[in-house]
C-alpha positions in Angstrom: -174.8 92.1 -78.1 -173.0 93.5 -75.2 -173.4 91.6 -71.3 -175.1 95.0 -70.2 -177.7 94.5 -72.6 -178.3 90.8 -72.0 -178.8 91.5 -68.7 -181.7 94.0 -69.5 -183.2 91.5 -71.3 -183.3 89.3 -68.7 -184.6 91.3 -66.2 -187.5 93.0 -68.7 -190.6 90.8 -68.3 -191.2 92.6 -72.4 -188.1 90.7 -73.2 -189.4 87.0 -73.2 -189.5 86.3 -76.6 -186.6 87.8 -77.2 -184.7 85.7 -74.0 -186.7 82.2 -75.5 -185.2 82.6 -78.8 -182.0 83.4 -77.4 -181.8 80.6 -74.9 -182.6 78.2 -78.1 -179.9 79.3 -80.0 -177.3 79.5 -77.5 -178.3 77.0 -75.0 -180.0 77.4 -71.3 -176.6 77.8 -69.7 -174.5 80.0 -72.1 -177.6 81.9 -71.8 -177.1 82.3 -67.8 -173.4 82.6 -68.1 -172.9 85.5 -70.2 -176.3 87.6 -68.7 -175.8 86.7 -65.0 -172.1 87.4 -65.0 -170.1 87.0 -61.8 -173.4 84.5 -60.3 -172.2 81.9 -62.8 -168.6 80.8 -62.8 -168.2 79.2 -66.4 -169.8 78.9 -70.1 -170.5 75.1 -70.0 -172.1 72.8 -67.1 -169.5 70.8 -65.2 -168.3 68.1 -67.3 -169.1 64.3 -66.2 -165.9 63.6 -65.3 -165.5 66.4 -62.7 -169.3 65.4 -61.7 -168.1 62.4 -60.5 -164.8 63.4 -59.0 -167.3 66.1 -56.7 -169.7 63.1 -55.9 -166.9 61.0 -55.1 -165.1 63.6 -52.7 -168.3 63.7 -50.8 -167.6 60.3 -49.7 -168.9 59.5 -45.8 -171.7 61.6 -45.9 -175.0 61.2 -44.0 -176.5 64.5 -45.9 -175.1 66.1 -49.0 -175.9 70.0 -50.0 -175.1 70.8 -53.1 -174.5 75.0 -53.5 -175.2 76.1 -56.8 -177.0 73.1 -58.4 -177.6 75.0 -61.7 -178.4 72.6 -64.5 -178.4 69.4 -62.6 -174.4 68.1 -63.7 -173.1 67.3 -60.0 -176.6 66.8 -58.8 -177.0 63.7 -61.0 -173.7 62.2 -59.9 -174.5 62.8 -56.3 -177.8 61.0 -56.5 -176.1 57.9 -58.7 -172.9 58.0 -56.2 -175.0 58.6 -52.7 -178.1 57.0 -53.4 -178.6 56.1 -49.8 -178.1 59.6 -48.3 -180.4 62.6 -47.8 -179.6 65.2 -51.1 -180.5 69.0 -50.7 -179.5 70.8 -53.6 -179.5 75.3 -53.2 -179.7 76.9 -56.5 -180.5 80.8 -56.5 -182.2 81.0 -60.0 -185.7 80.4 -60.0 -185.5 79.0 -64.0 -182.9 76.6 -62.7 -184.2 75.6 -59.3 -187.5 75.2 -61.1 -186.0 72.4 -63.7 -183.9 70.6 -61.1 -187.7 69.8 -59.2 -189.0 68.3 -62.4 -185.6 66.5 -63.2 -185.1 65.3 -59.7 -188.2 64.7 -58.0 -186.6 63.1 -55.1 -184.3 65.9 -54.4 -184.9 68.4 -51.6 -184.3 71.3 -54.0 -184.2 74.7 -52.0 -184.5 78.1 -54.1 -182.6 80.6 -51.6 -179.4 81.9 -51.3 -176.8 79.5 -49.2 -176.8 81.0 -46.2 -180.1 81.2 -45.6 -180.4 77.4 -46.2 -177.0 76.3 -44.2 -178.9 78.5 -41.1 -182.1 76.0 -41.5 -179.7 73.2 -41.3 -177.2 74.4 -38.6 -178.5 71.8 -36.0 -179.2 69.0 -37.9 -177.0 66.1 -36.6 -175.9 64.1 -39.8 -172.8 64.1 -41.0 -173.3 66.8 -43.7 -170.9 67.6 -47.0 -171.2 70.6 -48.4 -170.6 70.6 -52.6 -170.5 73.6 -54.5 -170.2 74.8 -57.7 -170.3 78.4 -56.5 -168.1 81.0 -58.6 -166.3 82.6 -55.2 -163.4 84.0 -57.2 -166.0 85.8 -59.5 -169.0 86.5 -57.1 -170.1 90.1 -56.3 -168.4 91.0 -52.7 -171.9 91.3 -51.1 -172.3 87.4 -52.0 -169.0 86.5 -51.7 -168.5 87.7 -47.8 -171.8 86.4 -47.2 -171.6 82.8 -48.0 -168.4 82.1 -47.3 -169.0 83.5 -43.9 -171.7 81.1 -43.8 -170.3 78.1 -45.3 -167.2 78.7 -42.6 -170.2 78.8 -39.8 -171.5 76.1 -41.0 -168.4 73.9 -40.9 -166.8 75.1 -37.6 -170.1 73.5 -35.7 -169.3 70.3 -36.5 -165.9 68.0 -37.6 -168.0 65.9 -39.3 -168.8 68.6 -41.8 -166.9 69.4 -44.8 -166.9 71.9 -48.0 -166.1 70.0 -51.4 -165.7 72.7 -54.1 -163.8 72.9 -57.7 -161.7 76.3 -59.2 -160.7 76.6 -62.6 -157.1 77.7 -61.4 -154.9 75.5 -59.2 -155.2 77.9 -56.2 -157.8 77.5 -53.0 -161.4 78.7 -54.1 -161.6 81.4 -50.9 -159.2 82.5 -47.9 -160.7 81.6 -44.6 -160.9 84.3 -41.9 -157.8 84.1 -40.0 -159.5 83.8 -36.9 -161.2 80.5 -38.0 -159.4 76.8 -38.0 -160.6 75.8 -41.2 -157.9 74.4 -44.0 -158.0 73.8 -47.7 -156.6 70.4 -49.7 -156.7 69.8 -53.3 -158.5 66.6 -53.9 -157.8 66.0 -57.6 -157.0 67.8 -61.0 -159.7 66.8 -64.0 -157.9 67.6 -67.1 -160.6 66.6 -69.2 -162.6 68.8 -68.0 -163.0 72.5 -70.0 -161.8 74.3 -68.7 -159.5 72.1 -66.2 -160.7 71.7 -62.7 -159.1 71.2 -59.2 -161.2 69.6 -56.7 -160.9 71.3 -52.8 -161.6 70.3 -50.1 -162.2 72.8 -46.2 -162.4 71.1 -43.0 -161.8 71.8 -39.6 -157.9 71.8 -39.3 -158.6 69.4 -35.9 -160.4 67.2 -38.6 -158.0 67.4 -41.4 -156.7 64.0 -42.8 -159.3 61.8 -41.1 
């Protein structure tokens, strides 16, 4: 079965059977990955280990917002990690975002796109860490330029504020608009995770190494 015609199937309401039997065979997430191609940025949820390495490189913050919350991986080490600070997790899907609200009844969990979430929270005045698990090397342009636009926005406000965010490829997840002071660092390198991960993190360059 081709990716075009998983994707019909997931967009015709005749399909459902077809789409439970599917999702039972192949798993929730394989499912997503292979019909939402481009939206989803692997085959397999983020491994424990990298879970942990995103909580952990969240470190200082007041407010977390997770982009991309999906199945609930990072969210789950963010809650254990940063019990004590306010959790927001963005997640697109309405299947998904639906799940995370019965997994995580605690969590602030937002169905929207990014953007539209980082404008609500522009003037908050926490101390706010951004994690994502948002595909940026394979999202559609349309997305792409519109949430990183966003995210960079969203930073530049405040030098408290940071963007934690892992690649599969040991280069920076997104180029920065020239025009804006932002810079990348890599964090850490999970090699146990499948595929490997590199953990990034953007900051204001006058914030950098703080």
């Amino acid at each position: 079965m081709t990716r075009r015609m998983l994707a019909r199937l997931w967009s015709d309401p005749r399909s459902r059977k077809v789409r439970r039997r599917l999702q039972a065979a192949a798993g929730a997430f394989v499912w997503h990955a292979v019909a939402r191609r481009g939206m989803v940025g692997a085959v397999a949820p983020s491994s424990t280990r990298l879970a942990r390495a995103m909580a952990v490189a969240a470190e200082g913050a007041g407010r977390v917002v997770e982009l991309g919350a999906g199945t609930g991986a990072v969210t789950a080490a963010l809650l254990e990690r940063h019990a004590a600070a306010t959790l927001t997790a963005v997640e697109i899907d309405p299947h998904w975002a639906a799940a995370l609200s019965r997994r995580f009844p605690g969590v602030d969990v937002h169905c929207a796109p990014a953007d539209e979430v980082l404008q609500q929270l522009a003037a908050t005045d926490e101390a706010v860490v951004l994690v994502s698990s948002l595909p940026f090397r394979s999202l559609p342009p349309y997305w792409h330029a519109r949430t990183r636009a966003a995210i960079e926005r969203f930073l530049l406000a405040d030098p408290r504020r940071r963007l934690v965010q892992y690649t599969y490829q040991p280069r920076a997840p997104f180029e920065p608009e020239a025009s804006a002071p932002l810079v990348w660092r890599c964090r850490r390198t999970i090699w146990h995770n499948l595929p490997p991960a590199w953990v990034w993190e953007l900051c204001r360059a006058d914030a950098a190494g703080r």
